[in-house]
N, C-alpha and C positions, 0 to 999 in steps of 0.2 A: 495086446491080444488081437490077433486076426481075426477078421470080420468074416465069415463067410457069406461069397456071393452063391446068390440062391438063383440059378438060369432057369428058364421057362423050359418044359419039358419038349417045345417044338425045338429048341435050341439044343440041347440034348439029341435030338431026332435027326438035325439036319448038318451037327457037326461029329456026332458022335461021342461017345461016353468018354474015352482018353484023351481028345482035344476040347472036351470042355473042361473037365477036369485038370488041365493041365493049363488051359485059360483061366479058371478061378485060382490055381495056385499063382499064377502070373500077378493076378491082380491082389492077392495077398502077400503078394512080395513087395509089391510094388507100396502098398497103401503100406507093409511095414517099416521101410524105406522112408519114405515121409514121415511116417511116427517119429523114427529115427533120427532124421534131420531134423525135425521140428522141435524134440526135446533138445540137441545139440543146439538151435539157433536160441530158444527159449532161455539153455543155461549160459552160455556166452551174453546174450542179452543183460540177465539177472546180473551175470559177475559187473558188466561194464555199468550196471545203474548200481550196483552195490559200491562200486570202487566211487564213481562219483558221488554218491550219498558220504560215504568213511571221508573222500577230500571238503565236502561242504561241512560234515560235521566238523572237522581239524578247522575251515577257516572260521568257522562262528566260534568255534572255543578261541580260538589266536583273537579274535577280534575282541570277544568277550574277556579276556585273560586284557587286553591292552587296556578296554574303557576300566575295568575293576583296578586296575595299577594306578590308571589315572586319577580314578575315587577318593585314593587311598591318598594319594601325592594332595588332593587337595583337602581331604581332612585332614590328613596330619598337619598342612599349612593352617588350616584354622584353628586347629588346637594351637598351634605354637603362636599363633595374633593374641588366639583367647587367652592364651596363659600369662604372654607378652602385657596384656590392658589388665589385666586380671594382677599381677605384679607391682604394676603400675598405680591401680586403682587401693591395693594394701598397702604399699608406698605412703600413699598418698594420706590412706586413715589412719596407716601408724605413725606421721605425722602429728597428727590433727590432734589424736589422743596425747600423744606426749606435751602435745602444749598447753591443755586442759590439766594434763595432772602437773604439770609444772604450777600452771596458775594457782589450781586446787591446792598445793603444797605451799607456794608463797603465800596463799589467803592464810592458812591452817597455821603456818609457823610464825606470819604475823601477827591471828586472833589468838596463838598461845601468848607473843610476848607481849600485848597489850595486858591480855589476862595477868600475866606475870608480872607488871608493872603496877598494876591498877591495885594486888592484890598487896 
């Protein structure tokens, strides 16, 4: 919106009504001009911080998308240790038990055949 310049009415007096008149349109031309550039440099501006914003955003997602890959690689290696000692460790007590109930079965079928002898 043009601003109207308002001249002092000696100015009026000493240039005359159609050359001031025609000097306030000048300088309504001009100040719109400026508007005009200014909103052009304004929106070129915006675009060049927007596009840099849209590439920072992409490299912290690509960053972010790497360490989250990486997370993963190392859980899943820990689940596969933990599963790995965890195998290991049932292994180990389904051993243990089997030797117990052997023993428990040898005690049992020899306190039957004592029984069975005695009897």
């Amino acid at each position: 919106m043009p601003v109207t310049a308002k001249l002092s009415r000696k100015f009026y007096e000493t240039l005359g009504e159609d050359v001031t008149n025609e000097l306030v349109e000048w300088f309504n031309q001009v100040d719109l001009a400026y508007r005009t550039d200014l909103r052009e440099l304004n929106e070129l501006n915006f675009a060049r911080f927007d596009a840099k914003l849209e590439q920072r955003v992409a490299e912290s997602e690509a960053r972010l998308q790497q360490r989250v890959g990486q997370l993963e690689t190392r859980v899943e290696l820990g689940f596969a240790e933990l599963d790995a000692r965890l195998d290991a460790k049932l292994g180990a007590m389904r051993a243990e038990l089997i030797k117990w109930m052997f023993l428990f079965w040898v005690g049992s079928v020899g306190l039957a055949l004592m029984i069975n002898r005695l009897s």
